[in-house]
N, C-alpha and C positions, 0 to 999 in steps of 0.2 A: 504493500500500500504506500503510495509516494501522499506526502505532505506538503502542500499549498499555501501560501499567502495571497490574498486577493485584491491588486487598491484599484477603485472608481473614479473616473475622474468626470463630474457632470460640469463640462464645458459649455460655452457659449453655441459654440460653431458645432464641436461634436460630442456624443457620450462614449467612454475609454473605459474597458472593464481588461485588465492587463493581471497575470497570472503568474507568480515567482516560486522560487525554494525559499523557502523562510533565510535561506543565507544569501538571497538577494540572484540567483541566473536566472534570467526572463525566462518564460517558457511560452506564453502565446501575449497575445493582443488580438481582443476585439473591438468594432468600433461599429457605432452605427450613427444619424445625424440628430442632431437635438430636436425634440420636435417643435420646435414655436409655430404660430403663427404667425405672419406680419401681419397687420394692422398698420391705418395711418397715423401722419403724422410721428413716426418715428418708433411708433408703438410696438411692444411684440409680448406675445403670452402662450403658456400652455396649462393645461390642465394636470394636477397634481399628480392624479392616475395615469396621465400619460408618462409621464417622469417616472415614476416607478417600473413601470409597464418598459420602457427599455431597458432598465437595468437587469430586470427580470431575463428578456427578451435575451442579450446579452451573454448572460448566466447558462442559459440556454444552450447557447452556441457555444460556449468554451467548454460546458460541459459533454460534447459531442465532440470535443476533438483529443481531451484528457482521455490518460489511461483509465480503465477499469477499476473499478474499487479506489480512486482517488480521497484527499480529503482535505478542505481547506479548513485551515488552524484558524484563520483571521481574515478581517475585512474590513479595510479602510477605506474611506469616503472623502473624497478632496471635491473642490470646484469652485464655482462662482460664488461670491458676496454679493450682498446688495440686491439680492434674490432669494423670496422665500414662500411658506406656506402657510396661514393663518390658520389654526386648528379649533374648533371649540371642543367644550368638555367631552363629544363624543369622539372625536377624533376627525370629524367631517371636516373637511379642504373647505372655507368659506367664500375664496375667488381664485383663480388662475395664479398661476406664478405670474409676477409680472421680471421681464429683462430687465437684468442691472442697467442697461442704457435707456430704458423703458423712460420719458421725463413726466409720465404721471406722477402728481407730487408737487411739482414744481411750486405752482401758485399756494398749495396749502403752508409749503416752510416757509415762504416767505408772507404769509398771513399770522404767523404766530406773532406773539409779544415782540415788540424791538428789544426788550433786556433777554430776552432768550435768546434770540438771534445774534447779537450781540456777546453774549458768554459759550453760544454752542461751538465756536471753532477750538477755545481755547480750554476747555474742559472734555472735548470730545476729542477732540486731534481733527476734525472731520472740516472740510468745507462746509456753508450751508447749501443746502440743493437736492436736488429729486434724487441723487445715487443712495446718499442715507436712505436705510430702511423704513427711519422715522417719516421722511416723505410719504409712501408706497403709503403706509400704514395711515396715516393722514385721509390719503386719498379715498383708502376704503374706505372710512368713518365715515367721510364726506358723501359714499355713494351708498350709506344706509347701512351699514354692518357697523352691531356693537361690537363693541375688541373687548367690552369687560368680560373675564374670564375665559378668551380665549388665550392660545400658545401663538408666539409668531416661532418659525423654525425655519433657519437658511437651509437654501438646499440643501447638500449634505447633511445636517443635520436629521432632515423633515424622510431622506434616504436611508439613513441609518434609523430613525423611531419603525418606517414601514417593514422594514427588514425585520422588525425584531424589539428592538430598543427603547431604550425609553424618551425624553423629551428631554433633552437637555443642548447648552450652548455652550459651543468651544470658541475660545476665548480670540483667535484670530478672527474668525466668523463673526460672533457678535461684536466686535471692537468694531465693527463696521456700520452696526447698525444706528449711531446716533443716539444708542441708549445706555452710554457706560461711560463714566469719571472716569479718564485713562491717569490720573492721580493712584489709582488704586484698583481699579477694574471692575469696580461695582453698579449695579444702576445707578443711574442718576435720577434722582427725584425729579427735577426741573420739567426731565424730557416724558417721566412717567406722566406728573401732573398736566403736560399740554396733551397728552393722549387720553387724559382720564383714565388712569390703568394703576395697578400694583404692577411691581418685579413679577409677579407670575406670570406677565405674559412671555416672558422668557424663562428659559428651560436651567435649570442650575448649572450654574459654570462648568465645564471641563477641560482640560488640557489635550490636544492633539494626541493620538496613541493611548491615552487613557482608554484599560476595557472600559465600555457601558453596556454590554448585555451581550446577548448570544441570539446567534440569527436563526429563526424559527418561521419566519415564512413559509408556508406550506409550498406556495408557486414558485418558489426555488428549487432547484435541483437535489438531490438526497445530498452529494458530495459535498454542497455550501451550507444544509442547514445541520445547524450546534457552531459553525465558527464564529470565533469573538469577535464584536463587533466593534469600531470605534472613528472617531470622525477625525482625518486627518489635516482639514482645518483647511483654508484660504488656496487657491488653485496656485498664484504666483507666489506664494511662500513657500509651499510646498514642494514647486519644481525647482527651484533656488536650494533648497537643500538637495533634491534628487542629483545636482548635480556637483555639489559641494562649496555652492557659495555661501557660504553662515560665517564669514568673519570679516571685522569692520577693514574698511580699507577695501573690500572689494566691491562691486558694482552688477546687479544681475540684471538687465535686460531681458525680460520675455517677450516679446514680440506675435502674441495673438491676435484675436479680435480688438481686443484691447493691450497696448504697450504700456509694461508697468517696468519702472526703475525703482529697484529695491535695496535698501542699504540696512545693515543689521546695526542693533543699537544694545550697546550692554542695558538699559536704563531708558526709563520712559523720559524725555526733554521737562523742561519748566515750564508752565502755562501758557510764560506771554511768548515764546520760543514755538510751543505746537499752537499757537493763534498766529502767528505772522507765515508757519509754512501751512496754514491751512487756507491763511486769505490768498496763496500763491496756489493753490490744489494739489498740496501734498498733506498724506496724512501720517500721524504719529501715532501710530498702533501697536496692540503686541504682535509678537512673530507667534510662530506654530513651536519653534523650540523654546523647550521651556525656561522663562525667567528671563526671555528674551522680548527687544520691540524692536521695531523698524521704522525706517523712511520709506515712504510708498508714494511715490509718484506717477501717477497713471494719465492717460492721454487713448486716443479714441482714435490713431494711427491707423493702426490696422482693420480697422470698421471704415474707414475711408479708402485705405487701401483696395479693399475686398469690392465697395461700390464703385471704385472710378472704375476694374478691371471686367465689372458686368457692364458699366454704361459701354465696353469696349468690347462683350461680347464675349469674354475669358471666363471661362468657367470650371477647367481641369487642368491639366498639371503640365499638357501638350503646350498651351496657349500661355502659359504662365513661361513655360520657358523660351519659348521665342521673345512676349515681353521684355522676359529679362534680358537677354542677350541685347535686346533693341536699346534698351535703356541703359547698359553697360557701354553700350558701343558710344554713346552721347558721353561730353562731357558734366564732370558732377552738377553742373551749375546749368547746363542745358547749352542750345546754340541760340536762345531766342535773343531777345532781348530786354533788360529788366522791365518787370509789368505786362509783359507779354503776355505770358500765362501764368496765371496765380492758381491754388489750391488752398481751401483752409475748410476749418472746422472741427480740426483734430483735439479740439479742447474736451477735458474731461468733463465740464457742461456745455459740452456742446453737439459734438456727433453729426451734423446737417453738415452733408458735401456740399461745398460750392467752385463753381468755376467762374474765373473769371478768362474771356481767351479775347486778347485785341492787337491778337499778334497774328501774319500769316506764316506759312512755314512749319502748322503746326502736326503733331503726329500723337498716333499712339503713345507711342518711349515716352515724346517730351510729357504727355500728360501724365502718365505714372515716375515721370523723375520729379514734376512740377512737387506729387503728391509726395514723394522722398523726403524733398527738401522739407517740405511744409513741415513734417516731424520732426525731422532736425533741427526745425525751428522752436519746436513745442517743448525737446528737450530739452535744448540748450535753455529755455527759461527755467523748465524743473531744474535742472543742476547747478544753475547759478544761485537759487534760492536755498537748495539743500547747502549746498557748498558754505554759505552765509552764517548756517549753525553747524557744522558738521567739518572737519577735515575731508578735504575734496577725495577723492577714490584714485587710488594707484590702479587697478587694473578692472577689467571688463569681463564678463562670460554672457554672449548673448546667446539667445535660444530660443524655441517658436517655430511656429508653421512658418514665418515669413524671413524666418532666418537661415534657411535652404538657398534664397536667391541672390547671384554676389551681385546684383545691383543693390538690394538691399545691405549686404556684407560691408561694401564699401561706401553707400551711406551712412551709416552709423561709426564706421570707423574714423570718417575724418571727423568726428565730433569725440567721440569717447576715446578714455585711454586703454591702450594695450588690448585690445577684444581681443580674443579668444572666441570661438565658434562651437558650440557641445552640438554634436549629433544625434543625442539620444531623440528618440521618435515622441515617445511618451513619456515625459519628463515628468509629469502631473502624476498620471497613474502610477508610475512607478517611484515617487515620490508616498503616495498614498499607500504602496505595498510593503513600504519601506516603515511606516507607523504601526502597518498591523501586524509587521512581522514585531514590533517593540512593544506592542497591546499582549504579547503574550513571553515576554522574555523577562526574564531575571534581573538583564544587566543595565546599567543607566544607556540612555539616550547615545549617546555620544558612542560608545564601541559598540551599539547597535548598527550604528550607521555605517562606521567605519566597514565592519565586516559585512554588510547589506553592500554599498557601492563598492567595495573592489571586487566584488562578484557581478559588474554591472556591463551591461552592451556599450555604454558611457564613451564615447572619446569624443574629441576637443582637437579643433587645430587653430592656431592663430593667423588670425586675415592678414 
């Protein structure tokens, strides 16, 4: 009977259910596409059931390609923030997930008190705006759903309770939410009382890799159900350890739907320090390792990315690399001329492509180098702001779906130092199989990992 580790990765773009030895050698990856709807105006949702219903789906399939008499020990759950599931006391889904980029919400934070608004960067680490949870949750109120004595649950989370487990928040995860004093990691009353809510609506704290229950799902496969369950916490934290960025002075670049710039922090900053990088759109939250926070600076790059390359008819891996080749071939800066052709929108409140084009001479390349730049442009403000509190980063590890393309490679490198390039395919999930191989081990965190990643498909070259 061979013995299993399992991590989930419920992404934006895909869901990732990836399969290891508890001492970290890959053994499959399945994937299938997340299922949202779009909706206008920016909008996107799915329904609760449907969320489980792939992982399940998933499960399925990996369980059809395992040996015989298999068994996984554990199972950890990584993904999106800023996305979750409202539960009432019976456990009923009371609206759709809505997308972390979803900007329902919007008008409600900014309808709260001005002293709320006002103290929420600097006690939250958070910007104010529709990505906080505390937005989403707003919105519902406002569309007629009581929240007294409901649970709110981030995805993962709300995947691990279905599986098995029970209701609780991991500390990465909800530090997200807009409803926790990052002074100390607790609710914060402020943000209970503009909800009209007790701390119940969130789940008791837990730490990344902490067991929480054991997976009992019946629509699971025999081989997954009794493994320990546990929430492996934030998708871009988690793949930053997958691939062993967890020490300060370094710099991890993910480059998904969303591009996050991540820096680890022994210590949570000073108030008025996480209010000045909050009013820039970085946040000061915990990390997934524990006793650990971070600088988190996120941008809406790769969601603009993704859109110029459909207005361009690109939609597989064929067409992406012709792109790329077209856009390498151009210089970084393009052949137009300045104002030519603009791109923006890459802001983390923002997400809306725009083109500006009053140039002739124009092409495909130039419009996805236009959209390069525009990121370059987005970081270089995250980083000059982190930079401000923080000793600036000696070196880079980028990684991501969008960091396969060396038009993208060498964007970023003339901006950031020393990059370095990780191959690993599934950094998230295997990031998450990497916590639940630690949900069931002896030894602290740290020579978990160690012996987890040198067993790992992992390599790295520099640009």
């Amino acid at each position: 009977m061979s013995d299993y580790v399992v991590g989930v990765d419920m992404g934006s773009t895909s869901t990732k259910l990836l399969v290891a030895t508890p001492e970290g050698q890959q053994v499959l990856v399945v994937s299938r596409p997340s299922p949202w709807t779009n909706l206008d105006h920016g909008r996107a949702e799915m329904p609760a059931d449907r969320a489980i219903a792939v992982v399940r789906a998933l499960a399925a399939e990996a369980d059809d390609r395992l040996d015989e008499g298999y068994r996984v020990v554990a199972l950890g759950v990584s993904g999106m923030a800023e996305a979750g599931v409202l539960l009432d006391a019976a456990g009923t889904a009371l609206a759709p997930i809505m997308a972390w980029f979803d900007p329902r919400g919007a008008a409600q934070i900014r309808a709260t008190p001005a002293k709320f608004r006002a103290e929420f960067p600097g006690r939250t680490g958070l910007p104010v705006g529709p990505l906080a949870s505390l937005a989403k949750l707003l919105h519902l109120r406002d569309s007629g759903i009581a929240l007294a004595g409901t649970t709110f649950l981030n995805v993962p989370e709300y995947v691990v309770h279905a599986l098995g487990g029970p209701r609780v928040a991991e500390f990465s995860l909800v530090s997200r939410t807009g409803l926790i004093d990052q002074d100390d990691s607790t609710p914060w009353q402020a943000a209970l009382d503009v909800l009209g809510v007790d701390e119940s609506i969130l789940g008791a704290r837990v730490s990344a890799g902490e067991p929480v229950g054991v997976l009992t799902d019946e629509a699971m496969p025999a081989g997954f159900r009794g493994a320990a369950l546990t929430i492996a916490g934030h998708d871009h934290l988690v793949s930053a350890v997958a691939v062993g960025a967890t020490h300060t002075g370094q710099l991890y670049d993910s480059m998904g739907t969303a591009e996050a710039l991540v820096r680890v922090l022994d210590d949570t900053l000073p108030f008025a320090a996480r209010e000045r990088l909050a009013h820039a759109g970085i946040n000061c939250v915990r990390h997934v390792i524990p006793g650990k926070y971070v600088l988190l600076a996120g941008t809406k790059s790769g969601l603009l990315m993704r859109r110029v390359l459909q207005l361009l008819g690109i939609t597989d891996a064929t067409g992406r690399a012709v792109i790329d080749d077209a856009a390498l071939a151009l210089p970084v800066d393009g052949t137009l001329a300045d104002g030519g052709l603009e791109v923006s929108g890459a802001r983390n409140d923002d997400g809306v492509l725009k083109v500006v084009a009053q140039s002739d001479g124009l092409s495909p390349a130039e419009l996805f180098a236009a959209s390069l730049r525009h990121g370059n442009d987005m970081l270089a403000e995250c980083m000059a702001a982190m930079d401000r509190e923080v000793a600036p980063p000696t070196s880079t590890v980028l990684t991501g779906g969008w960091s396969t393309m060396a038009s993208v490679v060498r964007s970023r490198s003339a901006l950031l130092p020393e990059v370095t390039v990780s191959t690993h395919d599934e950094g998230t999930a295997y990031g998450a199989a990497l916590f639940a191989a630690f949900a069931v081990s002896s030894e602290p965190f740290e020579n978990v990992a160690e012996t987890f990643l040198s067993s790992s498909v992992l390599t790295t070259e520099r640009s």
